[in-house]
N, C-alpha and C positions, 0 to 999 in steps of 0.2 A: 573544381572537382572535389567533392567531399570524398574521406577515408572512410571507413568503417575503425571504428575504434574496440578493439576486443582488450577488455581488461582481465587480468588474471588476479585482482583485486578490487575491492571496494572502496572507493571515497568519498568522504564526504569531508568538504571547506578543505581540500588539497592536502589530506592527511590521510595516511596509509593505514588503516584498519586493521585488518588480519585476511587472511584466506578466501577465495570464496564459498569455497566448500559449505560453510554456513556462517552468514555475516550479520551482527547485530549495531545498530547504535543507539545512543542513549537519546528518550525521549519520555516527555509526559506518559505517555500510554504505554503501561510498563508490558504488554506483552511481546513486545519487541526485543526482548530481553528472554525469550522463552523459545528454545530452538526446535521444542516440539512441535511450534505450530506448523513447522514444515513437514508436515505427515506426506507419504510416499506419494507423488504426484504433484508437490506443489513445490513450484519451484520460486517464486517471489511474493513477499509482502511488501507493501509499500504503504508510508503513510503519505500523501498529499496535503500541502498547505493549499491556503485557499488564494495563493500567488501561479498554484500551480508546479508548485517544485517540492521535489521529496528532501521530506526532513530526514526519515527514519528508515532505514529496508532492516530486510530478513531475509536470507536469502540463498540460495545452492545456487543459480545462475541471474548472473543482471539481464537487464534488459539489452538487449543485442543491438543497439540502434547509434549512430552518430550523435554526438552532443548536442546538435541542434534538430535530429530526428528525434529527439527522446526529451528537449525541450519540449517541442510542439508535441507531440504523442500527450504529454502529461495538463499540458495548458487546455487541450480537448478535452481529456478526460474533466476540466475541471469545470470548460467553461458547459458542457453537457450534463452537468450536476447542475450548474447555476440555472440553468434553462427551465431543463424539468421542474425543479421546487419551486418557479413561476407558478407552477399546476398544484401546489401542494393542499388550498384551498378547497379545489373545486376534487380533485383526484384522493387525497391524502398524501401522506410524505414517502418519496422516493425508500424499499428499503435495500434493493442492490439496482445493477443493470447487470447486464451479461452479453458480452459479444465474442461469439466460437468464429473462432479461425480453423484454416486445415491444420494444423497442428496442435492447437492450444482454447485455452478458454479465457478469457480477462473477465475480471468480477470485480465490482467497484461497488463500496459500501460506503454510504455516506455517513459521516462523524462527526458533527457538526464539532468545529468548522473544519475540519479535515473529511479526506475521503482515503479509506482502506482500499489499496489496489493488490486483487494476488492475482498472481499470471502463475495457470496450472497445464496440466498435460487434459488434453480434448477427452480423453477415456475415465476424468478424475471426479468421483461427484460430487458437483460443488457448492448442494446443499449443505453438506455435515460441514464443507470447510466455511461455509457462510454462516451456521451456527456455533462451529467451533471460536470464528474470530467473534460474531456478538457477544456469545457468552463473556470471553475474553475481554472486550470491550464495559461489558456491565459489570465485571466481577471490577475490573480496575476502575471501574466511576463511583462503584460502591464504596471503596479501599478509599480514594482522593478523599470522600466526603468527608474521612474521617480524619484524616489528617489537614494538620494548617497548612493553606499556602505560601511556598518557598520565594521567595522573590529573585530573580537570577539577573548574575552580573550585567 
């Protein structure tokens, strides 16, 4: 019998973060470090590796699912990015998807090699938040270029 696990904090590698009211960790893609991009309706950002596991959130509320519902939720999400860009040829390259539930919207932005997940409120529109996070996205790939890279422990 699985639990439901409700956290009242964020972890990440079994370290206690802060609150979740709004929760950041440190990552290449420094807009995860910017709590406005939780504009009123959005309730998570996620970065996805291309393992399928989140590196990075941002966040007012996590994802509500059991450890291993919220494994597999994310390994989907990843392996249906890998899928699509099979197409990228013939179609062009993937630049969101979108799947509305009765409560919510999930929007998945692919990054190469990661994929951007925000899980918003269903009434939220999630154009401005899909060009809010690219802008985001280029303004920080423009910033990298000009800096050398760090080589990490």
């Amino acid at each position: 019998m699985h639990q439901k696990i409700l956290l009242p904090y964020c972890y990440k590698r079994q370290t206690l973060l802060e609150t979740m009211l709004e929760v950041t960790t440190k990552n290449e893609i420094d807009f995860f470090h910017d709590k406005s991009m939780l504009v009123k309706g959005v309730e998570f950002i996620g970065l996805i590796n291309k393992q399928g596991r989140i590196e990075s959130t941002l966040c007012k509320n996590e994802i509500n699912l059991t450890k291993e519902k919220k494994e597999m939720f994310l390994m989907g999400l990843r392996l249906q990015s890998a899928m699509q860009s099979d197409y990228d040829s013939e179609f062009g390259p993937v630049n969101y998807t979108i799947t509305e539930r009765d409560n919510s919207k999930f929007v998945s932005i692919p990054s190469f090699p990661h994929i951007i997940l925000a899980i918003m409120k269903k009434s939220k529109d999630h154009i401005a938040v899909i060009k809010k996070i690219k802008a985001a996205i280029s303004n920080c790939k423009n910033a990298n270029k000009e800096l050398p890279v760090q080589e990490s422990d």
